[in-house]
C-alpha positions, 0 to 999 in steps of 0.5 A: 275224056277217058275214065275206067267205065269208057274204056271197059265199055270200049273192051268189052265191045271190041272183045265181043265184036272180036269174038264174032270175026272169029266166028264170022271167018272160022277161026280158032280163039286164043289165050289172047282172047282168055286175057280180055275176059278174065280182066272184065270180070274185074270191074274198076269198081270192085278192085281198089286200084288206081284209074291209070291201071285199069285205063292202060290194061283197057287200052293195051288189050283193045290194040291186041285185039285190033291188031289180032283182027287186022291179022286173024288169018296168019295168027289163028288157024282154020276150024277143021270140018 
């Protein structure tokens, strides 16, 4: 069942695993990549809002990263060498 420690646990892994396909294919980071972390350093347990909020954040922001992956190459430009 999903709860708001699942799926902050599940963001943070999918935006670590994010941030290293950028590394791994030297691709620049975006403010779709800021987004994710400024939403994990507000932990559910630390903000009194209700489970629903945090869970759909959570979910809406892992699909962006997905997606942003699945279309790295024609989203985010190339490190210049």
């Amino acid at each position: 069942m999903l709860t708001p420690q699942t799926t902050y646990v599940a963001l943070l892994v999918v935006q670590a695993l994010h941030l290293l396909h950028h590394r791994i294919t030297r691709r620049h980071i975006s403010f779709a990549e800021v987004i994710p972390a400024v939403v994990l350093c507000v932990p559910h347990f630390v903000v009194a809002l209700p489970a629903w909020l945090f869970m759909g954040a959570h979910l809406t922001l892992i699909a962006i990263q997905i997606i942003g992956s699945l279309l790295i190459k024609k989203l985010s430009p190339e490190w210049s060498e």
